[in-house]
Residue, then its C-alpha position, 0 to 999 in steps of 0.5 A: x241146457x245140458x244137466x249132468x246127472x252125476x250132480x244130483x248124488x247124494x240127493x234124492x231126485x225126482x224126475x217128473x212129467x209135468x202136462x202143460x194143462x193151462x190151466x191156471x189153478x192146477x199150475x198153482x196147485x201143483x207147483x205150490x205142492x213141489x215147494x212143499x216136498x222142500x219143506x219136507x227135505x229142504x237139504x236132501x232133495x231135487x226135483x227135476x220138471x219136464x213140461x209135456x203135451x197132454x194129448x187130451x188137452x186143447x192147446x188153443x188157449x181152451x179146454x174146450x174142443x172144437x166140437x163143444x163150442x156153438x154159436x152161442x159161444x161168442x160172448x165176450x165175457x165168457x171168453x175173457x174169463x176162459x183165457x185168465x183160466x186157459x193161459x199158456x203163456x201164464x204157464x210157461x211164466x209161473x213155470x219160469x218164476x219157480x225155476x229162477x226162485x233164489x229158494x229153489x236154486x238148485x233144487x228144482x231144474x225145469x227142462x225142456x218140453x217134452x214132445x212124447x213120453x211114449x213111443x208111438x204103437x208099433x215102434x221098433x227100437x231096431x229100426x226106428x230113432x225114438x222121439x222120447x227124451x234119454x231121460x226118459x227112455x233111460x228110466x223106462x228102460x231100468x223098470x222095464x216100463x215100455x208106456x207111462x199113463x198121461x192122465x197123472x204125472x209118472x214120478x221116478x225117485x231116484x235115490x241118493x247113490x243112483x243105484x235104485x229108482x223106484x216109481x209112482x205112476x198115474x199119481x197126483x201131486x197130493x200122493x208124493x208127499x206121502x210117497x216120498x216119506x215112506x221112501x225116506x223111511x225106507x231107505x233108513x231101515x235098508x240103511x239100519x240092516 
């Protein structure tokens, strides 16, 4: 689905990685924590997802690398209890469910998946057609950041008439809300000026 962005003027937006961590209670966590920001700036505010592989993860329906497992490892129960916690198909549906919420029509825009939000080492713009979504390769590009951390999600806050972009990277969830504020209050006093 194509978004234009010129939609968003007059909001604050923030564009965000998601990793596709499969894991049930940090799915609830941090999307429970997205509807929060609404409650916070429930008419000025959109929040744009995009799902990405979190190259430390185990997308077998695990956390747990191979390496990790045993002969031991074949208890049933055990692994009944892995696949409630590790579930990505449970992912893709929460994800899902908040994107199709009446209460955030409008308001929070999950994309597509993300393959990469770097370019691999040694890519040459001149030479090479980068794999990292426009989006994002647009956001870089206005900080000049060539690599974002995949640890934490990299939040760009873009604000009402587009003309700044500000960022908070290697952050938790926990830490927008805070951020947002001191933004909102930020761009009061610019405005007071």
């Amino acid at each position: 689905k194509v978004i234009n962005f010129e939609r968003f003027e007059g909001y604050i937006t923030i564009v965000t990685n998601l990793a596709k961590v499969c894991h049930i209670d940090g799915i609830e966590e941090a999307l429970s924590i997205t509807e929060t920001l609404f409650k916070v700036m429930p008419y000025s505010l959109n929040v744009i997802v995009f799902p990405f592989l979190h190259p430390n993860i185990d997308y077998d329906g695990t956390k747990r690398g191979a390496a990790d497992k045993t002969d031991d490892d074949n208890d049933d129960e055990d692994e009944d209890e892995d696949d409630k916690r590790y579930n990505c198909d449970k992912f893709e549906a929460m994800l899902q469910s908040y994107a199709t919420n009446p209460k955030l029509k409008n308001k929070l825009f999950i994309m597509e998946e993300l393959k990469m939000i770097n370019d691999p080492v040694g890519f040459d713009a001149s030479k090479d057609t980068s794999d990292v979504h426009p989006v994002y390769q647009y956001l870089k590009s206005q900080l000049k950041i060539n690599h974002l951390p995949t640890n934490h999600g990299t939040f760009f806050f873009v604000n009402p008439e587009g003309d700044r972009i500000d960022v908070l990277q290697e952050a938790p969830f926990q830490d927008v809300k805070d951020w947002l504020l001191e933004l909102t209050q930020r761009n009061y006093e610019d405005e007071e000026l």
